[in-house]
PDB file of N, CA, C and O in Angstrom, chain B, residues numbered from 101:
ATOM      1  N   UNK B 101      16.697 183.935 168.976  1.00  0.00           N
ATOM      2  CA  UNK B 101      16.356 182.809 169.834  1.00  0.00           C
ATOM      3  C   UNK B 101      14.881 182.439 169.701  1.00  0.00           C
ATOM      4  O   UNK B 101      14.490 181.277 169.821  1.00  0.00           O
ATOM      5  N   UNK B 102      14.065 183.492 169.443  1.00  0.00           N
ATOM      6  CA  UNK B 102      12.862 183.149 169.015  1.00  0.00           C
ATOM      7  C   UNK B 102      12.373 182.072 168.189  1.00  0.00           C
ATOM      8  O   UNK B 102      11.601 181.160 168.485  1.00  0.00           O
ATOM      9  N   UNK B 103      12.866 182.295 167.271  1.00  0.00           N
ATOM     10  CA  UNK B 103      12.644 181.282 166.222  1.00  0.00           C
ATOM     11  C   UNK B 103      13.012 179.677 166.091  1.00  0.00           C
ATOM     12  O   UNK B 103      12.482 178.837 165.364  1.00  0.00           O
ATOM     13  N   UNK B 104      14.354 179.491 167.260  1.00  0.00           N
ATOM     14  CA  UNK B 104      14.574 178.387 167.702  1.00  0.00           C
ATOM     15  C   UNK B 104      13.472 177.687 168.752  1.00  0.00           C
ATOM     16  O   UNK B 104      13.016 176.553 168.896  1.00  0.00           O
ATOM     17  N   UNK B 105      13.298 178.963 169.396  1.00  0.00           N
ATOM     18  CA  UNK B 105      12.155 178.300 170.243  1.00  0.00           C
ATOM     19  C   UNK B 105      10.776 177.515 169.842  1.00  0.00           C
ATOM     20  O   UNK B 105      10.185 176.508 170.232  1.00  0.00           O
ATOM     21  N   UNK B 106      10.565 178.636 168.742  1.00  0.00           N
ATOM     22  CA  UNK B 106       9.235 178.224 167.834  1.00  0.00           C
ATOM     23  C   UNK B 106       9.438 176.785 167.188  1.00  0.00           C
ATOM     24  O   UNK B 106       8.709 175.803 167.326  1.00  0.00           O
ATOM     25  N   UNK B 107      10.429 176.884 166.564  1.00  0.00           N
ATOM     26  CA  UNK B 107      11.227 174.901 165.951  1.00  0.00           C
ATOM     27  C   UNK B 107      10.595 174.099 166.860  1.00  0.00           C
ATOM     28  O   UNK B 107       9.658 173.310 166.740  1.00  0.00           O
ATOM     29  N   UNK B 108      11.506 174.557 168.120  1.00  0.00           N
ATOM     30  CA  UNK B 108      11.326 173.284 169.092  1.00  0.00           C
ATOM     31  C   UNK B 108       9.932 173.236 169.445  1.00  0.00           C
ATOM     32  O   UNK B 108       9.400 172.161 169.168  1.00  0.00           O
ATOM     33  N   UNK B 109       9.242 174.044 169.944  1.00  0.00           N
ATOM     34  CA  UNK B 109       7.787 173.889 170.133  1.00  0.00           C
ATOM     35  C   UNK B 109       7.384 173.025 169.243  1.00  0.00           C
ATOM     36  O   UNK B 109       6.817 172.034 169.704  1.00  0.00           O
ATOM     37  N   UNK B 110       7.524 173.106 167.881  1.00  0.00           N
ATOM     38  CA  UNK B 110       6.789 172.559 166.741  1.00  0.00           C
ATOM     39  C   UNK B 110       7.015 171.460 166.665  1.00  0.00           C
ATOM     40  O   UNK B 110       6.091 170.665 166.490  1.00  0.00           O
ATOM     41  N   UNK B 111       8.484 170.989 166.784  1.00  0.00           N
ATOM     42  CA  UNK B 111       8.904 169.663 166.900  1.00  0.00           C
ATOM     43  C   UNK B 111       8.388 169.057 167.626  1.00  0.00           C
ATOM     44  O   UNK B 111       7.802 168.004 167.372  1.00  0.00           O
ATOM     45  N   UNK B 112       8.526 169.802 169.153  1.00  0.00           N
ATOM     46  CA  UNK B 112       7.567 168.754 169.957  1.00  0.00           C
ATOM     47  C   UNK B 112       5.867 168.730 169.928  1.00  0.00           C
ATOM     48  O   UNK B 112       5.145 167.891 170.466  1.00  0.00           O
ATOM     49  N   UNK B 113       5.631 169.406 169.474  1.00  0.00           N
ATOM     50  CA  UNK B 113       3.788 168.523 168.902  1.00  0.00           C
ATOM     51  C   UNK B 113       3.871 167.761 167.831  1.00  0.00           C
ATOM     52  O   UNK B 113       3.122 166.785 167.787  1.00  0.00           O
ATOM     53  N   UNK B 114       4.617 167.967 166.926  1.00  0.00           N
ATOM     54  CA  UNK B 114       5.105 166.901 165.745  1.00  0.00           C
ATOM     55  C   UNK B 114       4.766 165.861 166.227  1.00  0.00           C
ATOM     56  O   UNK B 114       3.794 165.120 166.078  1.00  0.00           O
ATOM     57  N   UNK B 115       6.306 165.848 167.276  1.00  0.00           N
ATOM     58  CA  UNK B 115       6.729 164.301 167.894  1.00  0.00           C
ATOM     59  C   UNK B 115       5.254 163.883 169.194  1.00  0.00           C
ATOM     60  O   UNK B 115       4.975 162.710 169.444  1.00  0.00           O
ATOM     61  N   UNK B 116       4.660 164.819 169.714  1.00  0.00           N
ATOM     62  CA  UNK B 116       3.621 164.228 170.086  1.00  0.00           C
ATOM     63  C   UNK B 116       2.636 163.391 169.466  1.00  0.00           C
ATOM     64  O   UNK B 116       2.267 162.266 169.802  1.00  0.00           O
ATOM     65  N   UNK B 117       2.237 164.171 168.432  1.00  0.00           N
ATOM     66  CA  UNK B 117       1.016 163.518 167.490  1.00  0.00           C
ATOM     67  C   UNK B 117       1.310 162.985 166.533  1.00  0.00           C
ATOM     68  O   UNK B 117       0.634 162.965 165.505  1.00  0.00           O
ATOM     69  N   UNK B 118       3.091 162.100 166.821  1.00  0.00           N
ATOM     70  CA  UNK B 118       3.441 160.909 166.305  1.00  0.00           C
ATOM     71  C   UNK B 118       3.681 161.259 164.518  1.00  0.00           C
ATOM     72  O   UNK B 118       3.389 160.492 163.601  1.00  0.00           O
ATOM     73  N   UNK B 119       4.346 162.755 164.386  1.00  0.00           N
ATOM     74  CA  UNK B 119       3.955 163.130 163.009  1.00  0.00           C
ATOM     75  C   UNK B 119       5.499 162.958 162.790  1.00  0.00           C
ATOM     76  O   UNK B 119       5.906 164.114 162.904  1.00  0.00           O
ATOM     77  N   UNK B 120       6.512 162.212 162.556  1.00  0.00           N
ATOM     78  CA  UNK B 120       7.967 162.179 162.298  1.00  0.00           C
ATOM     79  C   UNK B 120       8.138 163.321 161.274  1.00  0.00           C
ATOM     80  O   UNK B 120       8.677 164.397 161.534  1.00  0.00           O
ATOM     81  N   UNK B 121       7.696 163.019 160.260  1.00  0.00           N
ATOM     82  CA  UNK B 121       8.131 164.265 159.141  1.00  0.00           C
ATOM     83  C   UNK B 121       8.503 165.542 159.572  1.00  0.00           C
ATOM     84  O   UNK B 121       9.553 166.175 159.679  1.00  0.00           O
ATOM     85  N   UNK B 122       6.832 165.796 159.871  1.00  0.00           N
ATOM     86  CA  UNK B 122       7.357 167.746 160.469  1.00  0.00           C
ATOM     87  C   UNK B 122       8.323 167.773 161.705  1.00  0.00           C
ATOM     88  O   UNK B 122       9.101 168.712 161.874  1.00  0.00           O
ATOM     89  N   UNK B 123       8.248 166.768 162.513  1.00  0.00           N
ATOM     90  CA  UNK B 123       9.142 166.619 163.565  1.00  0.00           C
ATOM     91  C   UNK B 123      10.728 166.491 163.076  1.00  0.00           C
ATOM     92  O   UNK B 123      11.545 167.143 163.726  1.00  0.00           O
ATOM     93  N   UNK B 124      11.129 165.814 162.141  1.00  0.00           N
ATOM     94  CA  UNK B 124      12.379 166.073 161.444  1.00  0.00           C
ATOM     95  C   UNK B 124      12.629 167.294 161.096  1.00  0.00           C
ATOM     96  O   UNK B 124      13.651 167.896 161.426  1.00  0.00           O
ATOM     97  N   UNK B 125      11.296 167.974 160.080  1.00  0.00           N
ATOM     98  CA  UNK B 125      11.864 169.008 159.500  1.00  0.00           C
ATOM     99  C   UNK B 125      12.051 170.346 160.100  1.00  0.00           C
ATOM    100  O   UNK B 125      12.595 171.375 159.699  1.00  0.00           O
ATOM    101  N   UNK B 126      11.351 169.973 161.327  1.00  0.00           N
ATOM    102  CA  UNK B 126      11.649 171.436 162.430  1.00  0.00           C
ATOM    103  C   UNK B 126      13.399 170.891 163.052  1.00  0.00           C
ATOM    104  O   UNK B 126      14.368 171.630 163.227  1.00  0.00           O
ATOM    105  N   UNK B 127      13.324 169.513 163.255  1.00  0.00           N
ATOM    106  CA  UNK B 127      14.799 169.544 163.965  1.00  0.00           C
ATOM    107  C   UNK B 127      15.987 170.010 163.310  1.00  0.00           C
ATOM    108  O   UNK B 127      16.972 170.443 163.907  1.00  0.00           O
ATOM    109  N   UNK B 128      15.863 169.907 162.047  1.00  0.00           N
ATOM    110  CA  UNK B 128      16.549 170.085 160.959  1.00  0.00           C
ATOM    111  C   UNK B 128      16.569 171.610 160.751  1.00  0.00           C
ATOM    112  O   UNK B 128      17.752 171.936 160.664  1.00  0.00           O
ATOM    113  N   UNK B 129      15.902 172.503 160.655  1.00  0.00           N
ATOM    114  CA  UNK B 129      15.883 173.559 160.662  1.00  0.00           C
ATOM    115  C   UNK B 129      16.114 174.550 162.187  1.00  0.00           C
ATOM    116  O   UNK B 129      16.078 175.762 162.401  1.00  0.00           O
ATOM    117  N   UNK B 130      16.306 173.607 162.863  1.00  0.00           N
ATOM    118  CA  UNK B 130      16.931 174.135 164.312  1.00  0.00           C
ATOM    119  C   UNK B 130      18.470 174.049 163.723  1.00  0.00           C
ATOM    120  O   UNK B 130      19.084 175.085 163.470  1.00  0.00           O
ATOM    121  N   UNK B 131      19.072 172.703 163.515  1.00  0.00           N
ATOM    122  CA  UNK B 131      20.086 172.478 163.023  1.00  0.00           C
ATOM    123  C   UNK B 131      21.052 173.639 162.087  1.00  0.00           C
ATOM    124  O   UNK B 131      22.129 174.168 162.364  1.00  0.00           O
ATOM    125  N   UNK B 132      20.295 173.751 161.061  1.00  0.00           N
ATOM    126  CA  UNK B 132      20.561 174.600 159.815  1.00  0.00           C
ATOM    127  C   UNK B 132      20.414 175.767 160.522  1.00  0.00           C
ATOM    128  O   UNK B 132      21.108 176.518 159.837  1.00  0.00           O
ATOM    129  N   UNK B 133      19.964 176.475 161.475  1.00  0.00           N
ATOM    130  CA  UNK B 133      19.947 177.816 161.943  1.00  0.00           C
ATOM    131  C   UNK B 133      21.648 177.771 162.800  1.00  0.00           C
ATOM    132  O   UNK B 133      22.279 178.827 162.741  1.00  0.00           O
ATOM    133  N   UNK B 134      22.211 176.758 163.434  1.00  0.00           N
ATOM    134  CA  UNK B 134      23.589 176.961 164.159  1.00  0.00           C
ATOM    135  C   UNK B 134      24.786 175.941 163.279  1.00  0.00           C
ATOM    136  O   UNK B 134      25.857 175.654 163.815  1.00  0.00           O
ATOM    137  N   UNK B 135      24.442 175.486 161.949  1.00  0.00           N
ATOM    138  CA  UNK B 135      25.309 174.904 161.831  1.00  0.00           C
ATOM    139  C   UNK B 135      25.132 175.146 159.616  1.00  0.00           C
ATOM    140  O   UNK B 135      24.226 174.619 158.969  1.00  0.00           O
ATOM    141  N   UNK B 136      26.009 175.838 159.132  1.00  0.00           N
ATOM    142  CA  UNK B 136      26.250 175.897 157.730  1.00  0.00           C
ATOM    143  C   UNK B 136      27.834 174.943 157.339  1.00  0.00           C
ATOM    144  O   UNK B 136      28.025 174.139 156.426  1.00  0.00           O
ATOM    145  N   UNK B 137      28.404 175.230 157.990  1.00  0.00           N
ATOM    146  CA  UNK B 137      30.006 175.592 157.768  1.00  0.00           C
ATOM    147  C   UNK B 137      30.099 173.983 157.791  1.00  0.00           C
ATOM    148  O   UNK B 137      29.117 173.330 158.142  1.00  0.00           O
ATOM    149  N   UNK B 138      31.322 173.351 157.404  1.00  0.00           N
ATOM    150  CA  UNK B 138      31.486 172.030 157.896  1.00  0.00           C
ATOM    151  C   UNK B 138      31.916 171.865 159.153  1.00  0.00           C
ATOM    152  O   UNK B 138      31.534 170.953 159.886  1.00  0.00           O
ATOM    153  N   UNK B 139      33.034 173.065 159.575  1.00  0.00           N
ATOM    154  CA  UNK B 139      33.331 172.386 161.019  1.00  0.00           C
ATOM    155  C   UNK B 139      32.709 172.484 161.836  1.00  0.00           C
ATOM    156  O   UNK B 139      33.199 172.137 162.910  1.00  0.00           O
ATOM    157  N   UNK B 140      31.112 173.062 161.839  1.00  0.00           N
ATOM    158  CA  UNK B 140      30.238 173.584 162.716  1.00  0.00           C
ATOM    159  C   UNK B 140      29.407 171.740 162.814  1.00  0.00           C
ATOM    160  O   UNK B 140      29.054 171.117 163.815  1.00  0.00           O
ATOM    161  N   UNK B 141      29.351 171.412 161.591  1.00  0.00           N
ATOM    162  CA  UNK B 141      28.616 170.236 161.378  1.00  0.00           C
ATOM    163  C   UNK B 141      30.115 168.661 161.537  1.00  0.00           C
ATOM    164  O   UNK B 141      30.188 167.515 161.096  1.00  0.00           O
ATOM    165  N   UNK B 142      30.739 169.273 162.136  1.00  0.00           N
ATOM    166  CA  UNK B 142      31.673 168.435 162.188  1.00  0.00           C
ATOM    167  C   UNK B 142      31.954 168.437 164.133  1.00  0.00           C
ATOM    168  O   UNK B 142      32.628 167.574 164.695  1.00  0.00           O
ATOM    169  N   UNK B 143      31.299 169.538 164.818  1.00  0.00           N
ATOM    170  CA  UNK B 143      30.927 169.804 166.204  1.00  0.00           C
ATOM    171  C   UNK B 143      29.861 168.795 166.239  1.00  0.00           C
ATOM    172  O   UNK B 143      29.963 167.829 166.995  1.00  0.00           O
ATOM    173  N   UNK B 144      28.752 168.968 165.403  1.00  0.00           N
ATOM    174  CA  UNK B 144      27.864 168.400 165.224  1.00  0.00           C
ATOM    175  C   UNK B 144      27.962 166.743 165.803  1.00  0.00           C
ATOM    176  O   UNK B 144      27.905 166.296 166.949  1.00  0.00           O
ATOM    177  N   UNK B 145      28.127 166.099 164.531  1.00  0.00           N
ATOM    178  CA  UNK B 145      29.470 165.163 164.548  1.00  0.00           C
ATOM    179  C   UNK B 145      29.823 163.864 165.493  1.00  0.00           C
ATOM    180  O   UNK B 145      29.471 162.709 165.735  1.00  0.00           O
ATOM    181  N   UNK B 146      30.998 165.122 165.940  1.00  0.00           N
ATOM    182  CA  UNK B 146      31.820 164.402 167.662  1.00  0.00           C
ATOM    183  C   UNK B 146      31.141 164.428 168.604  1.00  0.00           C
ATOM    184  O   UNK B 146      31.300 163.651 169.547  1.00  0.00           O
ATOM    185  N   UNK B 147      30.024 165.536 168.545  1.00  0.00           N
ATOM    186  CA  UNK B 147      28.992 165.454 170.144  1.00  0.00           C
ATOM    187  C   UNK B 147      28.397 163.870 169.707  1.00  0.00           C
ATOM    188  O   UNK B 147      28.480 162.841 170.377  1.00  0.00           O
ATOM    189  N   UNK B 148      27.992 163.993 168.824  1.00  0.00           N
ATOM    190  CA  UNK B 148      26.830 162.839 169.035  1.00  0.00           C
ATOM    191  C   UNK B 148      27.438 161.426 168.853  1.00  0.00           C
ATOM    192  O   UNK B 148      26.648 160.487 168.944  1.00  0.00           O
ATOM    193  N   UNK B 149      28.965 161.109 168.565  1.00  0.00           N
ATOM    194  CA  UNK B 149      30.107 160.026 168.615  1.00  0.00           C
ATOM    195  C   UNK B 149      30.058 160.350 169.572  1.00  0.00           C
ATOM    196  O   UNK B 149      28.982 160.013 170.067  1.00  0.00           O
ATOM    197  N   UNK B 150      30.861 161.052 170.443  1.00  0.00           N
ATOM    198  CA  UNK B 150      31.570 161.151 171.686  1.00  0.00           C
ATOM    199  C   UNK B 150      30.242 160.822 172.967  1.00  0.00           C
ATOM    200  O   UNK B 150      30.552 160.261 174.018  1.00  0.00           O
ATOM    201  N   UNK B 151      28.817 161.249 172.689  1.00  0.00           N
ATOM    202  CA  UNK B 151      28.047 160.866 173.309  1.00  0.00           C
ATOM    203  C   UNK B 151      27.341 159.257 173.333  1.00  0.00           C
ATOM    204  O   UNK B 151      26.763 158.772 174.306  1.00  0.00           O
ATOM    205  N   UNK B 152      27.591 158.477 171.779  1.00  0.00           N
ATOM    206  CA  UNK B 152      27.451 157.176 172.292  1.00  0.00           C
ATOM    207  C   UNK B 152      28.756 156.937 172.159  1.00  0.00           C
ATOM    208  O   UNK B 152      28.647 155.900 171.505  1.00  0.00           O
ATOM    209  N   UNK B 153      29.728 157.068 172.254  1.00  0.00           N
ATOM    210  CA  UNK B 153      30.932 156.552 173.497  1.00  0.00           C
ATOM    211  C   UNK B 153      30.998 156.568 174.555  1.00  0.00           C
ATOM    212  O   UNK B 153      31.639 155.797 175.268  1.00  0.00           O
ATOM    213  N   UNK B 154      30.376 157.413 174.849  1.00  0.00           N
ATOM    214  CA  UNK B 154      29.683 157.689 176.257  1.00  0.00           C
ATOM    215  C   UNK B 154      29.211 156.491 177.151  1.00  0.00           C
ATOM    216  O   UNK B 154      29.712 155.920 178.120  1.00  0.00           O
ATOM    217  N   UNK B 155      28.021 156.331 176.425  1.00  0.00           N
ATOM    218  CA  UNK B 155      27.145 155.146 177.337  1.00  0.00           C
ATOM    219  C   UNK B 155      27.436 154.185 176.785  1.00  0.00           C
ATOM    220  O   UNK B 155      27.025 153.159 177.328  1.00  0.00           O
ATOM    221  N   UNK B 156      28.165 154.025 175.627  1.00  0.00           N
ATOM    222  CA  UNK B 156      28.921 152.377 175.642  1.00  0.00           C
ATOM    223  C   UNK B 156      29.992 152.304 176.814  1.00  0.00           C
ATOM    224  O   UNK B 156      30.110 151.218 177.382  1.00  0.00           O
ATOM    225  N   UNK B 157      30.614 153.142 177.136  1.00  0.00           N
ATOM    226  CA  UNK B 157      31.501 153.156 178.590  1.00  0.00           C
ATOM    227  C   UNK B 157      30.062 152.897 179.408  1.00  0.00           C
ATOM    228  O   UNK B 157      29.360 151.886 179.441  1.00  0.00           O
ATOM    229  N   UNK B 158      29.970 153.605 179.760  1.00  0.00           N
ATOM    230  CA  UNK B 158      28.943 153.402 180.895  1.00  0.00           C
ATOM    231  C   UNK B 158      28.244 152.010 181.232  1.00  0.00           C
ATOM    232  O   UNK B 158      28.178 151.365 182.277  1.00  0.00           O
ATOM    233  N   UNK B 159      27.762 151.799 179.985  1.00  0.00           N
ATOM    234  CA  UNK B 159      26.837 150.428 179.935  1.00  0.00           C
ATOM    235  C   UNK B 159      28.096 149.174 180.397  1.00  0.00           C
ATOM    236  O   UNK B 159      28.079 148.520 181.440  1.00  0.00           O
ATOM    237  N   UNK B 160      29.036 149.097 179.397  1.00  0.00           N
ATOM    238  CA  UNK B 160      29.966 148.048 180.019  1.00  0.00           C
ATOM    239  C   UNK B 160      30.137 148.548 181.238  1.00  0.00           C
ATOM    240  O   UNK B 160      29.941 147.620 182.023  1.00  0.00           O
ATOM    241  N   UNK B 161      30.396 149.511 181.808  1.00  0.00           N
ATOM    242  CA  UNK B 161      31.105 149.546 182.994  1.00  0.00           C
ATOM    243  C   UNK B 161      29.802 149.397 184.451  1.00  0.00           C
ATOM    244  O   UNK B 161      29.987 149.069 185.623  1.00  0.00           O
ATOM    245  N   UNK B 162      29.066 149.627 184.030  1.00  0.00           N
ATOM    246  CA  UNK B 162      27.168 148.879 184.801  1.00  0.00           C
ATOM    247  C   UNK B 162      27.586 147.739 184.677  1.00  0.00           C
ATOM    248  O   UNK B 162      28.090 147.287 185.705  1.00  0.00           O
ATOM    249  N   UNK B 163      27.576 147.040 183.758  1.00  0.00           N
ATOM    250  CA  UNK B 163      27.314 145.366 183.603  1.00  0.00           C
ATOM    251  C   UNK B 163      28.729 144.948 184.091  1.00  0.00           C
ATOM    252  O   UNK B 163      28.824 143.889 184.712  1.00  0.00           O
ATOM    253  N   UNK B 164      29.697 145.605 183.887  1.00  0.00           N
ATOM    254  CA  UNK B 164      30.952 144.736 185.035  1.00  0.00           C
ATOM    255  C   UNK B 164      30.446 144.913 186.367  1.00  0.00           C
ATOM    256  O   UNK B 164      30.350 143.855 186.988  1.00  0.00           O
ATOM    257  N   UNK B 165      30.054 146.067 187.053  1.00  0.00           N
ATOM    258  CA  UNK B 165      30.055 146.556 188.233  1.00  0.00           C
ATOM    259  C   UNK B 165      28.410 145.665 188.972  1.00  0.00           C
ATOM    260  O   UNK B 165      27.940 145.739 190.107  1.00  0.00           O
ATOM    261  N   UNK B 166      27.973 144.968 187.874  1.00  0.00           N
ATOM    262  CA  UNK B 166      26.421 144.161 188.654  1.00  0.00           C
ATOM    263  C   UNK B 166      26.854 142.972 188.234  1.00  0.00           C
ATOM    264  O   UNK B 166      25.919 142.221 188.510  1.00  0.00           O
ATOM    265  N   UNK B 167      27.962 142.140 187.580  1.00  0.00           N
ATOM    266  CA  UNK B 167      28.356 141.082 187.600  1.00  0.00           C
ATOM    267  C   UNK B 167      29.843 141.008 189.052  1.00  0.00           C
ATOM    268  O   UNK B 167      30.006 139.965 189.685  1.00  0.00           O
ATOM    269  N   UNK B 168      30.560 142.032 189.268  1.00  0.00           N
ATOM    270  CA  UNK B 168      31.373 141.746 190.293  1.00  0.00           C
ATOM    271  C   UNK B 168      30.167 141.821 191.912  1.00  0.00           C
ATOM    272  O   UNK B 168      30.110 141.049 192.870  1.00  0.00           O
ATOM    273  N   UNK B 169      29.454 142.946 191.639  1.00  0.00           N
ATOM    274  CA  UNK B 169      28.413 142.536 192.907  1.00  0.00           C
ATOM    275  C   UNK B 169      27.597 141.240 192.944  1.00  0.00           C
ATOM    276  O   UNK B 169      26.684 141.219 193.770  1.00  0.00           O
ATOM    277  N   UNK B 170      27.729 140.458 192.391  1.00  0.00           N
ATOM    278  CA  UNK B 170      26.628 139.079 192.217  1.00  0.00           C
ATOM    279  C   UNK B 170      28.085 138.529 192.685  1.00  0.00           C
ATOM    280  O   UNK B 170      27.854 137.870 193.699  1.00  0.00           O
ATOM    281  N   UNK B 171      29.276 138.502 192.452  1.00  0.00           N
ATOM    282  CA  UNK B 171      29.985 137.750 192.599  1.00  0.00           C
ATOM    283  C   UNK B 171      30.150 137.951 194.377  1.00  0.00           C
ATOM    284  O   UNK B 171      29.972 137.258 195.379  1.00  0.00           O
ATOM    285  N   UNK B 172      30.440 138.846 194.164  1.00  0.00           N
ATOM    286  CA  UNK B 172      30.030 139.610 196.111  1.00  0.00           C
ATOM    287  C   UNK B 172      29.651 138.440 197.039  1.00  0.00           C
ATOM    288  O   UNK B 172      30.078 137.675 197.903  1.00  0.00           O
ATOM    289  N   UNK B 173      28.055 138.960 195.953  1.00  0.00           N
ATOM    290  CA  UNK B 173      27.532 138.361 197.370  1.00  0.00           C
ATOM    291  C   UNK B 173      27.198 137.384 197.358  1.00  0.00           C
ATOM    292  O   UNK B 173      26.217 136.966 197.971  1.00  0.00           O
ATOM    293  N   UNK B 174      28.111 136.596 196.475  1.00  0.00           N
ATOM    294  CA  UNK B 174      28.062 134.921 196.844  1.00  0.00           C
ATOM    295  C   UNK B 174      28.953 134.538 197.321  1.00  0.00           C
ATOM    296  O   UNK B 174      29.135 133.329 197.182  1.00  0.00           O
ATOM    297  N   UNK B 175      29.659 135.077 197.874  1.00  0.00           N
ATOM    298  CA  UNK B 175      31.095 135.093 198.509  1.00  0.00           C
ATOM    299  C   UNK B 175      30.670 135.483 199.984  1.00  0.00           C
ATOM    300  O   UNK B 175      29.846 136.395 200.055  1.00  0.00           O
ATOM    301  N   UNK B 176      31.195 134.823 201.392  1.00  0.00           N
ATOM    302  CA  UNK B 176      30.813 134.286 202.257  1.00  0.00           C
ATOM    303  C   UNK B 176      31.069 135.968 203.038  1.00  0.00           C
ATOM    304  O   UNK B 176      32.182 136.449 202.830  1.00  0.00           O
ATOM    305  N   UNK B 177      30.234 136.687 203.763  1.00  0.00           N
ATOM    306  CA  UNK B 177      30.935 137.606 204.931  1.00  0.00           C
ATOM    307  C   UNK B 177      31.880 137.975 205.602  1.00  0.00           C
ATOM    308  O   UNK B 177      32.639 138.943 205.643  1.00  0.00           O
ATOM    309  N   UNK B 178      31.706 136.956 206.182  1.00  0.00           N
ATOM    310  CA  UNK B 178      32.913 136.786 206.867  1.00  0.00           C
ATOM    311  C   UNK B 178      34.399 137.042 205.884  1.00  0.00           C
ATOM    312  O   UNK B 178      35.090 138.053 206.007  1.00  0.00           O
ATOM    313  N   UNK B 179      34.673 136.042 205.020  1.00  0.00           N
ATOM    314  CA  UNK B 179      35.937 135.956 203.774  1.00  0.00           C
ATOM    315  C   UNK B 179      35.999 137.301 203.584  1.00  0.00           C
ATOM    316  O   UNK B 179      37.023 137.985 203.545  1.00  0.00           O
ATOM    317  N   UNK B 180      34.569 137.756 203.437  1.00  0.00           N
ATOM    318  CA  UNK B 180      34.737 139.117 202.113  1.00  0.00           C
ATOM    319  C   UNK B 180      35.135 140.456 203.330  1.00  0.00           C
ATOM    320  O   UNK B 180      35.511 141.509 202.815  1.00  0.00           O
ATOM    321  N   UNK B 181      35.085 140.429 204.309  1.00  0.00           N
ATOM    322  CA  UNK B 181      35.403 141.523 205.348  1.00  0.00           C
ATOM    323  C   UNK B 181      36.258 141.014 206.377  1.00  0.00           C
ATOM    324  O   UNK B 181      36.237 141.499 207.508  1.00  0.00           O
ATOM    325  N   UNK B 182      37.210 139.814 205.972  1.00  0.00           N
ATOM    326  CA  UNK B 182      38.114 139.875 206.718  1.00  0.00           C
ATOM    327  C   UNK B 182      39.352 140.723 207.448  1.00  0.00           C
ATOM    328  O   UNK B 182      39.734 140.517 208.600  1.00  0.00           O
ATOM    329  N   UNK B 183      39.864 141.656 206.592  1.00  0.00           N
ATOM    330  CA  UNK B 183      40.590 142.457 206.753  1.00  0.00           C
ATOM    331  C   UNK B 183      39.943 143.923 207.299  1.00  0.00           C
ATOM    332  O   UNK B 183      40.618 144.937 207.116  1.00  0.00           O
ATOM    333  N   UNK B 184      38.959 144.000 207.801  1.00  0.00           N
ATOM    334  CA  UNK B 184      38.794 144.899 208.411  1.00  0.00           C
ATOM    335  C   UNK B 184      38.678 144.434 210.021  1.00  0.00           C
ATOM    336  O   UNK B 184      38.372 145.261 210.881  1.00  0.00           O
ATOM    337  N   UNK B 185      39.034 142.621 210.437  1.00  0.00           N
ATOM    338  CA  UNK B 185      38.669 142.515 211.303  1.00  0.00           C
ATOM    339  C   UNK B 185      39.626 143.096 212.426  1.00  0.00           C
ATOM    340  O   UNK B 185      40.782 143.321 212.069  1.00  0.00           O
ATOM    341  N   UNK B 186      39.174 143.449 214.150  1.00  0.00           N
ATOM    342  CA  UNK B 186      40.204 144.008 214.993  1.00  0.00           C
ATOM    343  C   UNK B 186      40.673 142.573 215.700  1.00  0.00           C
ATOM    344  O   UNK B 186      39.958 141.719 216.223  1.00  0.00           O
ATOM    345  N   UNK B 187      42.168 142.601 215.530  1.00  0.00           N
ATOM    346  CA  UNK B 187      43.067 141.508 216.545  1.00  0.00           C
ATOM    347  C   UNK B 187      42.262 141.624 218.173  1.00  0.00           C
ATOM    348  O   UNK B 187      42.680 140.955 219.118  1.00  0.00           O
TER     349      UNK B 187
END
């Protein structure tokens, strides 16, 4: 675990002082320390599909959910809470 740790440290001053290269080549060698095999890199993969599937759900489902609230609340009070009223 050591040595992963050391990567990431490195990576992140890399990526501080805006150095992409070494910042790749430590991520990459984090990588290459848990992943040889293909199906390891095929875990790899589906996390990072399945994660922007993710927030493409999400994002559409924000932008329906702040276009039906605009619709809301242009829609009169009264109309919109009728059915909770008491006889």
């Amino acid at each position: 675990m050591q040595i992963v740790e050391e990567y990431r440290a490195k990576a992140i001053i890399a990526k501080e002082h805006g150095n992409e290269k070494d910042e790749e080549y430590y991520l990459k060698m984090i990588i290459g320390i848990y992943a040889w095999k293909n199906d390891q890199y095929w875990d790899i993969a589906d996390f990072l599909y399945y994660r922007n599937l993710n927030n493409l759900v999400k994002k559409a489902s924000s932008t329906t959910l702040k276009k039906l609230t605009e619709q809301l609340h242009s829609v009169k009070k009264q109309t919109m809470f009728e059915h909770t009223k008491k006889p």
